[in-house]
C-alpha positions in Angstrom: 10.3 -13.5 22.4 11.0 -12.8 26.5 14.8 -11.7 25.0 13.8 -9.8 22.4 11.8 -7.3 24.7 14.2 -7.7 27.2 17.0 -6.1 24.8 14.4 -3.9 23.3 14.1 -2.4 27.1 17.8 -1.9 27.7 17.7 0.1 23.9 14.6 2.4 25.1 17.0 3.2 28.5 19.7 3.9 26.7 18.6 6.0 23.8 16.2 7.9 26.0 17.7 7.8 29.3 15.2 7.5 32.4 11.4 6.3 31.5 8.6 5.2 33.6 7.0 1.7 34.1 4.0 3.5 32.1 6.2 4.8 29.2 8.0 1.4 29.1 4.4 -0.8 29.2 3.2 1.9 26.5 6.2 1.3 24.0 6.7 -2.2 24.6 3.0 -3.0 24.7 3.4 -4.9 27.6 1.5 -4.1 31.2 3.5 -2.5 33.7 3.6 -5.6 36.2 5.5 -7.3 33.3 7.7 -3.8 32.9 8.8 -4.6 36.6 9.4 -8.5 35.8 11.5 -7.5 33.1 13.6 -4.6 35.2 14.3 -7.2 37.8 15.3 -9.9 35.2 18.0 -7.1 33.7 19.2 -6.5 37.2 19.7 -10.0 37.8 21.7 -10.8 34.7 23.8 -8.2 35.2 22.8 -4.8 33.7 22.9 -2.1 36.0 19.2 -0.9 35.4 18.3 0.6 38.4 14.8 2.8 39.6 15.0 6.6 40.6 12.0 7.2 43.4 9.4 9.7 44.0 8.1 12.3 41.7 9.4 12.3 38.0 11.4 9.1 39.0 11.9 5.6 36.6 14.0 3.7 35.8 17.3 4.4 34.1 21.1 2.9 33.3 23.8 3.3 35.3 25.2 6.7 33.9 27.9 5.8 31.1 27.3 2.0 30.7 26.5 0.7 26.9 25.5 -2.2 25.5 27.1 -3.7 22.9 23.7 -5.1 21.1 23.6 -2.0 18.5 24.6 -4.1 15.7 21.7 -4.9 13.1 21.2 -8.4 12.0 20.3 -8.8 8.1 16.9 -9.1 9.0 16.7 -5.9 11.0 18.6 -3.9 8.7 16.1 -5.0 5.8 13.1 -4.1 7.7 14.8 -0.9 8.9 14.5 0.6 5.1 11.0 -0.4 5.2 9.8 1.9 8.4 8.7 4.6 6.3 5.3 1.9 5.4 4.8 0.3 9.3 1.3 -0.8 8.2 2.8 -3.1 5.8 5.5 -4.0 7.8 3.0 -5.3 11.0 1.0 -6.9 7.8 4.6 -8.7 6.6 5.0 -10.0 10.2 7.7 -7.6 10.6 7.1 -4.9 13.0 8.7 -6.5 16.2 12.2 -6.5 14.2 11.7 -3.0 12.7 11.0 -1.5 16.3 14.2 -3.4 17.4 16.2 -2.0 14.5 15.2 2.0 14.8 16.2 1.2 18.7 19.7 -0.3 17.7 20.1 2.6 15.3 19.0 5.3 18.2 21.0 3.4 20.9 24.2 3.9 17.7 23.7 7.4 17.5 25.1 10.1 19.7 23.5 11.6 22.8 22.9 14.9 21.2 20.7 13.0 18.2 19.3 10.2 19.9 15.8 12.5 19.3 15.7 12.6 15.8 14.1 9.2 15.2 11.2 10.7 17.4 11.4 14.3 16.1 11.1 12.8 12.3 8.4 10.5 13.4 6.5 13.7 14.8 6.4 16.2 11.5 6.2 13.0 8.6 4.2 10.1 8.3 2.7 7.7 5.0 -0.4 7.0 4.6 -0.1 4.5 1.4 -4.2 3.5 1.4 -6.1 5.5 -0.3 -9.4 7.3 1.2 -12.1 5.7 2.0 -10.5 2.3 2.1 -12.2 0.2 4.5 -10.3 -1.7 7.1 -9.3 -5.3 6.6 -7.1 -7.7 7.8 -4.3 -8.5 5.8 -4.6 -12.1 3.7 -3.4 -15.3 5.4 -0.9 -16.2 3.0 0.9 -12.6 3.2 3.3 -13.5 5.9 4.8 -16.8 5.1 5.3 -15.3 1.5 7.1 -12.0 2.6 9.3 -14.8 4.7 9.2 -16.8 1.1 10.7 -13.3 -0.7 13.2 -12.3 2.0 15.1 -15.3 1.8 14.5 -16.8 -1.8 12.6 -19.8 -0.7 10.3 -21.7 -3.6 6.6 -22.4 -1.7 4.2 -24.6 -3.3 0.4 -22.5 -3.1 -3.1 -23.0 -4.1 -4.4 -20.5 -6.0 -8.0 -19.5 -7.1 -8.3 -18.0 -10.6 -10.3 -14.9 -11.2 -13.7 -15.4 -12.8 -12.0 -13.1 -15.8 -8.4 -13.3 -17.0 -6.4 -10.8 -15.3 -3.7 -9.2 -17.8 -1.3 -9.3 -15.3 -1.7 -12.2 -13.6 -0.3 -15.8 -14.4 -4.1 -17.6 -14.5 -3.5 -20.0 -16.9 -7.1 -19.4 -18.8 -10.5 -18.1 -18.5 -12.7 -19.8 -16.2 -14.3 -19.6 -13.1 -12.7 -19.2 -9.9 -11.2 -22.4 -9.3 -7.8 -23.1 -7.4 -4.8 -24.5 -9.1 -2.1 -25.6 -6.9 1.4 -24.7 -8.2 4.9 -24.3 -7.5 6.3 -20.7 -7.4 9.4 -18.8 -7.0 8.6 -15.2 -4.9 10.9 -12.3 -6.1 9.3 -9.3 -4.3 6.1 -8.5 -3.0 4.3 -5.1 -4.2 1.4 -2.9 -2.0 -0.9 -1.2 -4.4 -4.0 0.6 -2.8 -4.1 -1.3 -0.3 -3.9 -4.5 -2.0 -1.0 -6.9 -2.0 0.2 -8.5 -4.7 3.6 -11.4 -5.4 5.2 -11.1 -8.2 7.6 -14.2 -9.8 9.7 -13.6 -12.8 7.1 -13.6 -14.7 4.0 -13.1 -13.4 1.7 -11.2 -10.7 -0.7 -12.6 -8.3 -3.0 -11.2 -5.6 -2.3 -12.3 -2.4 -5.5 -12.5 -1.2 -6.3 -14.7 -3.7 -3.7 -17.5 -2.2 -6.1 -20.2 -0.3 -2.2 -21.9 1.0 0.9 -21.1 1.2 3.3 -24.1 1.7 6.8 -22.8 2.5 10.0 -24.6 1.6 13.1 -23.3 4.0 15.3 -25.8 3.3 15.2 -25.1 -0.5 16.5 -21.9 -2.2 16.1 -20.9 -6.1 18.5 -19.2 -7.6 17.4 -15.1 -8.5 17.7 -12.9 -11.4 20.2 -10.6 -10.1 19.0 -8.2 -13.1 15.1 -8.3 -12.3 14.0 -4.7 -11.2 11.0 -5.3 -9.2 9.7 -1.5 -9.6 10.3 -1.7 -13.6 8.6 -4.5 -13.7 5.2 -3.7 -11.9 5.4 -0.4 -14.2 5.0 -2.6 -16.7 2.7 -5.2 -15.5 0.5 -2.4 -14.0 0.3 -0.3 -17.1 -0.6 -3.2 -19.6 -3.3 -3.9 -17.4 -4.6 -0.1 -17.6 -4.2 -0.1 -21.1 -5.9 -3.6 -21.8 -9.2 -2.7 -20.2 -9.8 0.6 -22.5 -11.5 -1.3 -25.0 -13.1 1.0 -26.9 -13.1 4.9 -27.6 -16.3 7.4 -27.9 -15.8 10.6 -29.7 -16.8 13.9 -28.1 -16.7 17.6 -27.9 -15.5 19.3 -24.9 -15.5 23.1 -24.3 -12.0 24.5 -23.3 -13.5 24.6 -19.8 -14.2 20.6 -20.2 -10.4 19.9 -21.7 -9.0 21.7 -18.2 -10.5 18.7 -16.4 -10.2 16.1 -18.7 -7.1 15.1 -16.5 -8.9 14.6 -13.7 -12.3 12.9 -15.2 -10.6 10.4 -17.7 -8.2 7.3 -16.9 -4.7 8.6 -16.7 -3.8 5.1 -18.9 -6.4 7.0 -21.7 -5.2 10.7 -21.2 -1.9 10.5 -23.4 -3.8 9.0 -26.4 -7.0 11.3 -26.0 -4.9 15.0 -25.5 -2.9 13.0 -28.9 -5.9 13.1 -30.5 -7.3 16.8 -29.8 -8.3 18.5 -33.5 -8.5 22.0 -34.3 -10.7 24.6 -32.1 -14.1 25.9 -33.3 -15.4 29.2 -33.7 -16.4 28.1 -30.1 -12.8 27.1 -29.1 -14.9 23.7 -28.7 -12.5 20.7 -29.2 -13.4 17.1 -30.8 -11.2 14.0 -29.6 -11.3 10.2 -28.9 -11.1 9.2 -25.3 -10.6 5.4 -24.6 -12.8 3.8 -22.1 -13.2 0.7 -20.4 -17.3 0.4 -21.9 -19.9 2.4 -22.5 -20.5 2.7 -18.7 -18.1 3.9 -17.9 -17.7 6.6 -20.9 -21.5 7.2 -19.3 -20.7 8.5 -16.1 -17.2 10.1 -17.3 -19.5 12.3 -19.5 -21.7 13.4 -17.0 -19.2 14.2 -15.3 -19.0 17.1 -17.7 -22.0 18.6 -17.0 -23.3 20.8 -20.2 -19.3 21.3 -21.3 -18.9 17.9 -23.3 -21.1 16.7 -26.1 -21.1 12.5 -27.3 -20.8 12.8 -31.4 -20.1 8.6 -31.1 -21.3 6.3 -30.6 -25.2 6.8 -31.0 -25.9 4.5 -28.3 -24.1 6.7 -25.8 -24.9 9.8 -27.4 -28.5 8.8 -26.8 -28.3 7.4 -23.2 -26.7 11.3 -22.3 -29.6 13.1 -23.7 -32.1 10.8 -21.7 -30.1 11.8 -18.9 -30.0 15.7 -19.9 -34.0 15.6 -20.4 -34.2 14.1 -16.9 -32.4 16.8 -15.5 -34.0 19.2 -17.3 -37.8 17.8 -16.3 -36.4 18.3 -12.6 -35.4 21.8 -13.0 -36.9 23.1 -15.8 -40.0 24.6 -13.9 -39.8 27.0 -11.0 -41.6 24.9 -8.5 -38.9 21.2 -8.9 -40.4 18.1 -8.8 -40.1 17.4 -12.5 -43.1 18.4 -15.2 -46.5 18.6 -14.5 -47.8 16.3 -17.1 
């Protein structure tokens, strides 16, 4: 660990040329007695790290020596394409060896672009979680499994059902949420708003739904070189959309309506509901079928409408809306609010 931060140091020095203690303590998240420790530690081993005095002083190199520790071990170089997402690299347990790799790739480049890590890092940044995501930690069993994934290890891991069977995910059968313990084989691990999920060859699990995580270094198993983990997720992910739009309602929308039908309906339903679009009315009304996941939902996608959709089907829903419409109607029919007078 203590060597790590000690080459880390040398790699800030010499991609950035003189820093403070404070800058140093700030970067390496370390305090600034330990910033002094470290400096003397250099000195005495040999690199000529030396401190400037006075105002605007730190501590620098020796101008025109260069370490030789630019070279990226696999490790580094596979976390280095994974900067752009450093949330999910901290969660995967690797942030120490990303930060180490962007400083053996600064310390490679020449003087006159040693900025652009930091000038990049200024004007772009992702965000992957969507709004309003509240903050958690990240599960348990995240970190040995990214380890698991990274270097084709089997682990053995207990595993607790959902209470429902979960289209993509290997749960055996229905049932309640028991655990199953069972042996699996990690080919890549996929963050989806804010949720991680493993997937094997043939299945996908949740992470946090892992109460264990038993890994087996010494073992290897032997990968697919032609599994695509981004085709496959595509396809996992959009048979699960597609599974839970178990029934359609039929209704009219206004042209005003069909303009935000993209941004009201599931995106899984929109291909199949614009497919289904008939002929304009005198109105330039349209009638279509829009899959939905049950009647609640169709419920509050409707409303969503306001007065520019009309439910022809079913009855049940059609119903439900005008309850709804008569409500809002008692509230604002009369001048005064507060609903009718008796």
């Amino acid at each position: 660990m203590r060597a790590a931060r000690l080459m880390s140091l040398v790699l800030l020095l010499q991609a950035r040329g003189r820093m403070t203690a404070m800058e140093l303590s700030r970067e390496l998240e370390i305090s600034e007695r330990t910033v002094h420790r470290d400096v003397l530690a250099l000195s005495e081993a040999g690199v000529p790290v030396y401190a400037d005095r006075g105002r605007g002083g730190g501590y620098r190199l020796l101008d025109g020596y260069r370490t030789r520790l630019t070279g990226l071990d696999r490790a580094e170089a596979e976390a280095l394409f994974l900067s752009g997402v450093p949330e999910a690299l901290r969660e995967m347990g690797l942030g120490e060896v990303a930060a180490t790799a962007r400083l053996k790739a600064s310390a490679a480049l020449s003087p006159g672009l040693r900025d652009a890590p930091v000038t990049a890092a200024q004007r772009f940044h992702l965000d992957a979680p969507g709004w309003f995501a509240s903050e958690r930690p990240p599960p348990t069993a995240l970190a040995p499994l990214a380890r698991a994934v990274w270097g084709d290890h089997p682990v053995t891991a207990r595993y607790r059902r959902p209470a429902r069977s979960h289209p993509t995910e290997q749960t055996g059968q229905t049932g309640g949420a028991e655990a199953a313990r069972r042996r699996l084989e990690p080919y890549g691990l996929v963050l989806k708003a804010g949720v991680w999920y493993l997937a094997t060859r043939s299945a996908i699990y949740r992470v946090d739904r892992f109460d264990e995580v038993e890994l087996h270094p010494a073992l290897r198993f032997e990968r697919d070189g032609a599994f695509d983990l981004a085709a496959f997720w595509s396809e996992k992910s959009a048979r699960f959309a597609n599974s839970l739009l178990t029934m359609d309602v039929t209704v009219r929308l206004s042209p005003a309506a069909l303009r935000l039908l993209p941004v009201i309906a599931d995106r899984a339903a929109l291909d199949d509901a614009l497919a289904s679009v008939g002929e304009p009315d005198e109105q330039g009304w349209v009638t279509l079928r829009l899959p939905v996941e049950s009647l609640e939902v169709a419920y509050d996608q409707v409303l969503r409408f306001g007065p520019e959709a009309e439910v022809l089907d079913p009855p049940d829903l059609r119903a439900r809306v005008a309850g709804a419409a008569a409500r809002m109607h008692d509230l604002y029919g009369s001048p005064g609010g507060g609903g009718s007078a008796g």
